[in-house]
Each structure stands twice: as C-alpha cells, then as structure tokens.
mmCIF file of the N, C-alpha and C atoms, coordinates in Angstrom:
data_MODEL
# 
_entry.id   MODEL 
# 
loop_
_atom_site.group_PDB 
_atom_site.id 
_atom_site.type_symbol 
_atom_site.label_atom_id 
_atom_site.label_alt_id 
_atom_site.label_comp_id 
_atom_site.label_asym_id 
_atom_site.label_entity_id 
_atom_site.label_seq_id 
_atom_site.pdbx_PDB_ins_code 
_atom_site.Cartn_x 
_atom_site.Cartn_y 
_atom_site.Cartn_z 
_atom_site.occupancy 
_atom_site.B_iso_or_equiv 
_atom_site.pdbx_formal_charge 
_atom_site.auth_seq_id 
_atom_site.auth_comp_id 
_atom_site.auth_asym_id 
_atom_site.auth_atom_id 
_atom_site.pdbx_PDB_model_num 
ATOM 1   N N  . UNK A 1 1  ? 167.803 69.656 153.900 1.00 0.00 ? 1  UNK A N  1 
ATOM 2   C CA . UNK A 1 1  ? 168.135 68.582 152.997 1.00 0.00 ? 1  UNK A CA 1 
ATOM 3   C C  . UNK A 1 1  ? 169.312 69.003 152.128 1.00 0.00 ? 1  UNK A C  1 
ATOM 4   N N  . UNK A 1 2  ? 170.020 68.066 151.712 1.00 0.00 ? 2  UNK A N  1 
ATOM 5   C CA . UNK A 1 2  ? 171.204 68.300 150.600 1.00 0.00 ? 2  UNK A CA 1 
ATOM 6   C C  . UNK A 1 2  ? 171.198 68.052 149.344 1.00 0.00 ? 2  UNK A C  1 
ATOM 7   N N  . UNK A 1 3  ? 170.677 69.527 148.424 1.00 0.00 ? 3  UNK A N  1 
ATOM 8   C CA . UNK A 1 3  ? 170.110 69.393 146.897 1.00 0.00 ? 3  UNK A CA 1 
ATOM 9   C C  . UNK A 1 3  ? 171.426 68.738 146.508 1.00 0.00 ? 3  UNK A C  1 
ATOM 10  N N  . UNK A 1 4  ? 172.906 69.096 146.805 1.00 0.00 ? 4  UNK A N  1 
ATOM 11  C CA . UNK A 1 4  ? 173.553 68.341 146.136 1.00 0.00 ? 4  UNK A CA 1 
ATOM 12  C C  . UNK A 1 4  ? 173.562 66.290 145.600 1.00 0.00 ? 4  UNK A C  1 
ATOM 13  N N  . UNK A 1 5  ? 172.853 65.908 146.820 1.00 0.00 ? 5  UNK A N  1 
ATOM 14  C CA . UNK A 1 5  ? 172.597 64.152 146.562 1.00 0.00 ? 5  UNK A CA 1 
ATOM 15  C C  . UNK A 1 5  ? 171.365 63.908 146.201 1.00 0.00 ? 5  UNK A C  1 
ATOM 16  N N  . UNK A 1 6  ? 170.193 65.022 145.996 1.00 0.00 ? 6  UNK A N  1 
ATOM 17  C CA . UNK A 1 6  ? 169.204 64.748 145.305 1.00 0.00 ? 6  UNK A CA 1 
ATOM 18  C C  . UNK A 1 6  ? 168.291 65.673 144.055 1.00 0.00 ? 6  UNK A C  1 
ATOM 19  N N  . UNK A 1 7  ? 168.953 65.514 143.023 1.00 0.00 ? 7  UNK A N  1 
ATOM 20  C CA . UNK A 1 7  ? 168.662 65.907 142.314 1.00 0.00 ? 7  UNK A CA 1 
ATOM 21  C C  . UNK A 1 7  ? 167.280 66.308 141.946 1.00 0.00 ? 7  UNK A C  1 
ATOM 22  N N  . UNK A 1 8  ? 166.226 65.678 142.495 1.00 0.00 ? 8  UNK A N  1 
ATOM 23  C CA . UNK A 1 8  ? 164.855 65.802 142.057 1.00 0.00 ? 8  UNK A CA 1 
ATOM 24  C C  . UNK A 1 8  ? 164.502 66.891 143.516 1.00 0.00 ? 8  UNK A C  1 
ATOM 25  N N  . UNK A 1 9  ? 164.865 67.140 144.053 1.00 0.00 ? 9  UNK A N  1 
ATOM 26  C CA . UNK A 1 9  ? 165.247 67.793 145.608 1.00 0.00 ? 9  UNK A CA 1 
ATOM 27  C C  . UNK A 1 9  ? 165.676 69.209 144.872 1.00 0.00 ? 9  UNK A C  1 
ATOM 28  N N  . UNK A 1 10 ? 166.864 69.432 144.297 1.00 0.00 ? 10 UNK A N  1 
ATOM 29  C CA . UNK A 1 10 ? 167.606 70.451 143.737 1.00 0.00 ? 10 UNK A CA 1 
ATOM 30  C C  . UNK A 1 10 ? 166.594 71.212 142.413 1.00 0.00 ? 10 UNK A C  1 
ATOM 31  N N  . UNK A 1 11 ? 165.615 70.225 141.658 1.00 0.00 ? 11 UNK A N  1 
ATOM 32  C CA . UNK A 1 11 ? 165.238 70.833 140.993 1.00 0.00 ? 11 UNK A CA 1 
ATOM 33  C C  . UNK A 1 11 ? 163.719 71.738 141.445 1.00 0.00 ? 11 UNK A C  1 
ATOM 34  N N  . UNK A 1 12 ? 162.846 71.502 142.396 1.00 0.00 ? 12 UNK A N  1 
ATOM 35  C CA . UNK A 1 12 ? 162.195 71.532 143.373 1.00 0.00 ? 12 UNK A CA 1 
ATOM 36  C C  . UNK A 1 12 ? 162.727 73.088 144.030 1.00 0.00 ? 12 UNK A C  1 
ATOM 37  N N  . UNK A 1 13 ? 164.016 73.167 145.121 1.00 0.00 ? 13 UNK A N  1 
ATOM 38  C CA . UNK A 1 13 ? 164.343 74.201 145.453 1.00 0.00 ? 13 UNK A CA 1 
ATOM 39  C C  . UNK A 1 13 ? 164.819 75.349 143.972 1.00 0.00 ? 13 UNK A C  1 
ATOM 40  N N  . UNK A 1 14 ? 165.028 75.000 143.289 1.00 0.00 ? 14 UNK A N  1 
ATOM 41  C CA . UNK A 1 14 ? 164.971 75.491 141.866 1.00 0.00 ? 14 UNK A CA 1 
ATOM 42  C C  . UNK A 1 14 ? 164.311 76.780 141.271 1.00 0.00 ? 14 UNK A C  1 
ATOM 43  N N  . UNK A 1 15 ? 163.123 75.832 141.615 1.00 0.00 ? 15 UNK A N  1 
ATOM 44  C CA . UNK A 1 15 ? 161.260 76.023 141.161 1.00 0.00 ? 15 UNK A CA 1 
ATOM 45  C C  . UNK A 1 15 ? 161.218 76.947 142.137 1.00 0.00 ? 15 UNK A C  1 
ATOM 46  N N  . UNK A 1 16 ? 161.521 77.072 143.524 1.00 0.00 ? 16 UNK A N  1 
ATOM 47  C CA . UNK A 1 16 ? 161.202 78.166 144.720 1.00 0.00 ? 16 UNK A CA 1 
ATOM 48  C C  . UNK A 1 16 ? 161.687 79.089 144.479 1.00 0.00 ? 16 UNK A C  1 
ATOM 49  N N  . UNK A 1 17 ? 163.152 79.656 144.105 1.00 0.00 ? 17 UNK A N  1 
ATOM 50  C CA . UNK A 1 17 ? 164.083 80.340 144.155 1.00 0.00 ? 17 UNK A CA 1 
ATOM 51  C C  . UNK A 1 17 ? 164.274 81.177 142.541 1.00 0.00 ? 17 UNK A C  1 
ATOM 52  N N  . UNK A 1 18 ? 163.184 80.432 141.860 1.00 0.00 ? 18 UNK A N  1 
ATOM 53  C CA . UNK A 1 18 ? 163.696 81.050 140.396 1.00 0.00 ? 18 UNK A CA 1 
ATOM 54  C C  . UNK A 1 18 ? 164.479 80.886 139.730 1.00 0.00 ? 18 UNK A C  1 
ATOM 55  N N  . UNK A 1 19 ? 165.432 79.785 139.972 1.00 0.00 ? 19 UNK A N  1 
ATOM 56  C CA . UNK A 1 19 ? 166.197 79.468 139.409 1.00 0.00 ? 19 UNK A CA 1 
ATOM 57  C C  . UNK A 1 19 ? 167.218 79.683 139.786 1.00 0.00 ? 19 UNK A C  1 
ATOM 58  N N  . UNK A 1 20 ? 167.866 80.289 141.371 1.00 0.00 ? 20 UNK A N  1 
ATOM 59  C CA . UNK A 1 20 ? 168.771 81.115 141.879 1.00 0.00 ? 20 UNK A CA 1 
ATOM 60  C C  . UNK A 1 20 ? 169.250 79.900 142.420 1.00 0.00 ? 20 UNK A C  1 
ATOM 61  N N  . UNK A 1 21 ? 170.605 79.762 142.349 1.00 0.00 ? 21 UNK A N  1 
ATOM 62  C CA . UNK A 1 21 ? 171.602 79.039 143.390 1.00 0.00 ? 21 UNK A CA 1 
ATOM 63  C C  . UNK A 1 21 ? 171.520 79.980 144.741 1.00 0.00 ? 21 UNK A C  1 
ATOM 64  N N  . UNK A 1 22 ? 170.760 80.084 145.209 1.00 0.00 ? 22 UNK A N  1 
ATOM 65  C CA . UNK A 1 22 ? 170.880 80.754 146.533 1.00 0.00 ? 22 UNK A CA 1 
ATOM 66  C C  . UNK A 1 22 ? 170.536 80.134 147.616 1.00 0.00 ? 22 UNK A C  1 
ATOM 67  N N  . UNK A 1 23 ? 171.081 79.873 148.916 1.00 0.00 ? 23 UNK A N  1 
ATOM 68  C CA . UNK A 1 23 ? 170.408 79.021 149.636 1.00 0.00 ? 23 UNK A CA 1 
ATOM 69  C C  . UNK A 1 23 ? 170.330 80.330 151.550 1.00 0.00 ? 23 UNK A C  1 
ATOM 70  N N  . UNK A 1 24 ? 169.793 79.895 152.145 1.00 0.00 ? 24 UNK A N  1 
ATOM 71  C CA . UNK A 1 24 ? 168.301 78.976 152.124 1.00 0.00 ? 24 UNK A CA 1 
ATOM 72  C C  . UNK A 1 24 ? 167.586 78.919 151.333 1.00 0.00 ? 24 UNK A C  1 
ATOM 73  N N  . UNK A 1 25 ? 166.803 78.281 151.443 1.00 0.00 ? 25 UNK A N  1 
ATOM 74  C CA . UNK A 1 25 ? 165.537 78.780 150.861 1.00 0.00 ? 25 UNK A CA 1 
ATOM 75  C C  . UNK A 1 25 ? 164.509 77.574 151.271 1.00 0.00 ? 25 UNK A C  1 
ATOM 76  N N  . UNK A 1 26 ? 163.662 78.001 152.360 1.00 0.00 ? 26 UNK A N  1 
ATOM 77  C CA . UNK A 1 26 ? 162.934 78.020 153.550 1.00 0.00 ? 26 UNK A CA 1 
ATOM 78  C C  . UNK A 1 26 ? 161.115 78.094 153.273 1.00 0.00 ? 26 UNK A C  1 
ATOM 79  N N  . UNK A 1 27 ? 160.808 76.991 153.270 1.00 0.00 ? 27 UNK A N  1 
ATOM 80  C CA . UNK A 1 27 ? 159.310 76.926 152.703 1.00 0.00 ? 27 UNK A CA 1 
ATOM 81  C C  . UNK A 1 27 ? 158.525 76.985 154.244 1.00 0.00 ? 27 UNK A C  1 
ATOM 82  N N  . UNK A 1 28 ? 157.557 78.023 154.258 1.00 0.00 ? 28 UNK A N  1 
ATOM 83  C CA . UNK A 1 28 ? 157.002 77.782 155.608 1.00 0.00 ? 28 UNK A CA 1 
ATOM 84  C C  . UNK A 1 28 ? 154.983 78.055 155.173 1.00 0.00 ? 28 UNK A C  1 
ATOM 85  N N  . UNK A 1 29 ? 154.453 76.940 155.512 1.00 0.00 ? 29 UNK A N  1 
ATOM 86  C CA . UNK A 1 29 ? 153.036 77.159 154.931 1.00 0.00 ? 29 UNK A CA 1 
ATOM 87  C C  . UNK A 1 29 ? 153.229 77.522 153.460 1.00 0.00 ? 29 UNK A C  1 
ATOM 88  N N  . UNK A 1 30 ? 153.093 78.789 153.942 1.00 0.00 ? 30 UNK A N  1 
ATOM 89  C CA . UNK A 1 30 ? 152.346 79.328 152.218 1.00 0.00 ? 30 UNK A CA 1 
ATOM 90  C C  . UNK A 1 30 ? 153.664 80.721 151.743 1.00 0.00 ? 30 UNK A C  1 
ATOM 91  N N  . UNK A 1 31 ? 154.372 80.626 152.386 1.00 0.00 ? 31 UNK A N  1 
ATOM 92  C CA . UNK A 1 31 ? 155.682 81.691 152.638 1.00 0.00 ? 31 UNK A CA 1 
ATOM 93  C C  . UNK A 1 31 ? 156.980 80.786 151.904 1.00 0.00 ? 31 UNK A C  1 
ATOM 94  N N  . UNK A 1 32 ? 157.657 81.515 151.547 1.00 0.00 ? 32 UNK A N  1 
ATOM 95  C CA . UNK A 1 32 ? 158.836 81.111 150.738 1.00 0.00 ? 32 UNK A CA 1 
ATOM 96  C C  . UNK A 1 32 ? 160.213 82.371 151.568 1.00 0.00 ? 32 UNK A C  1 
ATOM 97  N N  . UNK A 1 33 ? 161.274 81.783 152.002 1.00 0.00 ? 33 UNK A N  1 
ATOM 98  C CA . UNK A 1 33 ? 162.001 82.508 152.547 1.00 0.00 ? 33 UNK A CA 1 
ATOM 99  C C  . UNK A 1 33 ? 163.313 82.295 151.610 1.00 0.00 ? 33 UNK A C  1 
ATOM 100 N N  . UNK A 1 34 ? 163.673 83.323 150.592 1.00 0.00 ? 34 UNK A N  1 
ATOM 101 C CA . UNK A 1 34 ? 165.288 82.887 150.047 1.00 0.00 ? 34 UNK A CA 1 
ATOM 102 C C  . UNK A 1 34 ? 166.185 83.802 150.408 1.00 0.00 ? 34 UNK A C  1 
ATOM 103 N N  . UNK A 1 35 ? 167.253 83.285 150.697 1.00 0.00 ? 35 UNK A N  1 
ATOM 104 C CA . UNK A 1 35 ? 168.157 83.870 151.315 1.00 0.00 ? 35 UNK A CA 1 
ATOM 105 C C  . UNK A 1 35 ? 168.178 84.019 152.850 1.00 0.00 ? 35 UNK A C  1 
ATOM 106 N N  . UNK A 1 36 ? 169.049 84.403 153.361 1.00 0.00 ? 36 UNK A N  1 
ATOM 107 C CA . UNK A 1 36 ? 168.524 85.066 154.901 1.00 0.00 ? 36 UNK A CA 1 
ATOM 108 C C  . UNK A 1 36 ? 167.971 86.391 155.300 1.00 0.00 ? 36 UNK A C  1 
ATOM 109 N N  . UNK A 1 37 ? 167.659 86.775 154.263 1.00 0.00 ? 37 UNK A N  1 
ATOM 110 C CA . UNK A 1 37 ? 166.572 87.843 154.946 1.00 0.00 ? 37 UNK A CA 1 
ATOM 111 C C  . UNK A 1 37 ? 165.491 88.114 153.882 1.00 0.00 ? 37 UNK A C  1 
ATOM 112 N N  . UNK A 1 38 ? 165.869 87.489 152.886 1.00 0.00 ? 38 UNK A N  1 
ATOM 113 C CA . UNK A 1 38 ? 164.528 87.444 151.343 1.00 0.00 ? 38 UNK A CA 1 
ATOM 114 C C  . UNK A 1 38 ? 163.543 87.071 151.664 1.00 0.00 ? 38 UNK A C  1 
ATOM 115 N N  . UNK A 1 39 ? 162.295 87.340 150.862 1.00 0.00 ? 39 UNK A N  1 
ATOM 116 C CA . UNK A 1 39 ? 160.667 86.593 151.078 1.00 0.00 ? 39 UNK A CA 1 
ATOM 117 C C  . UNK A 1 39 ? 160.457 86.554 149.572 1.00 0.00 ? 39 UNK A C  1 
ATOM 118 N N  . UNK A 1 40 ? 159.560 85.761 149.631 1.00 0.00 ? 40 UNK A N  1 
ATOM 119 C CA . UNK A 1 40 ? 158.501 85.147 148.448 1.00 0.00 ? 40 UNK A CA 1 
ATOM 120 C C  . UNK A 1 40 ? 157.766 85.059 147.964 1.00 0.00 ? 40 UNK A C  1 
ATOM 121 N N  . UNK A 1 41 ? 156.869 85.027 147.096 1.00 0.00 ? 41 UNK A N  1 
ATOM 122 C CA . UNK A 1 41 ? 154.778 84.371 147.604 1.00 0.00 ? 41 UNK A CA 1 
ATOM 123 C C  . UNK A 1 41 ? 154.795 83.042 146.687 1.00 0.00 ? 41 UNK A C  1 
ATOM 124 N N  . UNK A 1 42 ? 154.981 82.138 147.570 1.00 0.00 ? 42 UNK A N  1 
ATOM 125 C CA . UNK A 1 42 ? 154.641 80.683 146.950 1.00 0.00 ? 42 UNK A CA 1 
ATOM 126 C C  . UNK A 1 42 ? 152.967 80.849 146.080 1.00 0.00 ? 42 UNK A C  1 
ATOM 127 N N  . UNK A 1 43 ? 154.153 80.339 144.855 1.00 0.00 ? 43 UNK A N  1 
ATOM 128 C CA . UNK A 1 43 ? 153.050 80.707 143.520 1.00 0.00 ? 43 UNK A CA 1 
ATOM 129 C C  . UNK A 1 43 ? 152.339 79.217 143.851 1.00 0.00 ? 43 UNK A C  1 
ATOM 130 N N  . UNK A 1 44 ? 150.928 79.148 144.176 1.00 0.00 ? 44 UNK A N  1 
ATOM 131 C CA . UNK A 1 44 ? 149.678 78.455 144.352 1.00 0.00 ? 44 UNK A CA 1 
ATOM 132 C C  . UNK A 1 44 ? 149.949 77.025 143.923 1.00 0.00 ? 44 UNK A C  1 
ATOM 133 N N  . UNK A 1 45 ? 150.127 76.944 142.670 1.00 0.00 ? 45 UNK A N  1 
ATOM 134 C CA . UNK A 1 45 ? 150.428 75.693 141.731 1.00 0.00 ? 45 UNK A CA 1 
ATOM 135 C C  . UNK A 1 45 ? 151.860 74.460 142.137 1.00 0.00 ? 45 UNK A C  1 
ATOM 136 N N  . UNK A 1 46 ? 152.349 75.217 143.251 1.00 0.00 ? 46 UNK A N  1 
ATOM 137 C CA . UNK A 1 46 ? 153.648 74.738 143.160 1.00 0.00 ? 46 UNK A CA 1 
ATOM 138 C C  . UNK A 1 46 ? 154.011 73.500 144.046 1.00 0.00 ? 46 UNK A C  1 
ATOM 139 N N  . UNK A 1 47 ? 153.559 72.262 144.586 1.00 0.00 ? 47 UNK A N  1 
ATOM 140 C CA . UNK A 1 47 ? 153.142 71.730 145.755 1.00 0.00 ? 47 UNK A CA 1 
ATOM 141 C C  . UNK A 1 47 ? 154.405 72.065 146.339 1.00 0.00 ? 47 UNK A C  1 
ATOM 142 N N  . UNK A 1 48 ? 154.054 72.039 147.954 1.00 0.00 ? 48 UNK A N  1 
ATOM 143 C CA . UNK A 1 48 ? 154.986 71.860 149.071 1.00 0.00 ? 48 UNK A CA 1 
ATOM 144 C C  . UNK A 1 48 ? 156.102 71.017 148.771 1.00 0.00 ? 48 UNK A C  1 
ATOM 145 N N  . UNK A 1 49 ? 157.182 70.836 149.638 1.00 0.00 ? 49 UNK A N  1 
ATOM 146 C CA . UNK A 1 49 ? 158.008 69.422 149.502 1.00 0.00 ? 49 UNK A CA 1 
ATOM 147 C C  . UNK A 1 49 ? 157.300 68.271 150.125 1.00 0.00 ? 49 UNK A C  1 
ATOM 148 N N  . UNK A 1 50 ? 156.878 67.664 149.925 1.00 0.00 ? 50 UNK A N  1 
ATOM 149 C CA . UNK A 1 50 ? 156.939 66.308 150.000 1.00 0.00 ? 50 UNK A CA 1 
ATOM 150 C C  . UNK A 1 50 ? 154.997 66.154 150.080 1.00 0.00 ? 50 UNK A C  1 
ATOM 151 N N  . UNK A 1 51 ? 154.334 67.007 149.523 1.00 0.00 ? 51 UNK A N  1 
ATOM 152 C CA . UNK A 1 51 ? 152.936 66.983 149.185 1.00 0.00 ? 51 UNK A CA 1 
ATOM 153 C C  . UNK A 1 51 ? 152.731 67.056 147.754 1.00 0.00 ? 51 UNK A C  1 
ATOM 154 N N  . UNK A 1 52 ? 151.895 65.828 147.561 1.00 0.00 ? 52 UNK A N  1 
ATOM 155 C CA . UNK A 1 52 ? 151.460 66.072 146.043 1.00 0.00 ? 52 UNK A CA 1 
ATOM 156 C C  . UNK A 1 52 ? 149.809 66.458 145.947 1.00 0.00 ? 52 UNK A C  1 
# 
C-alpha cells in the first residue's frame, strides 16, 4: 500500500516501525518485518491492518 495517499495507513505503519520512516515494513501473522532484513514482536494490543 502507499502510506504516502493514506494517511490513516501511514500512521498505522508508524505504530509498527516505532516511528521509523523505514520501509518495508511487512506484517506477517504475529511477526513484524522492518526493513529488509529487520524483525519485530508485534506488541499484542496493536490490531493487524485491516482487523479491528
């Protein structure tokens, strides 16, 4: 997706990344991938994209 045309999108990848302009950043299950070779631990509280 392109955080640049959706802002509520951009703030979302945001929330994943820590606040990092870094991209990818690659939600898989319960895994968070930033960067191309970074990992994550999707903090519990945080819903998926497009699950509330």
């Amino acid at each position: 997706m392109n955080v640049d045309q959706d802002p509520e999108r951009l703030k979302e990848m945001l929330a994943y990344s820590g606040g990092n302009m870094q991209v990818p950043v690659i939600v898989e299950g319960e895994k968070v991938r930033i960067g191309f070779a970074g990992n994550a631990t999707l903090p519990k509280e945080l819903p998926l994209f497009g699950r509330t």
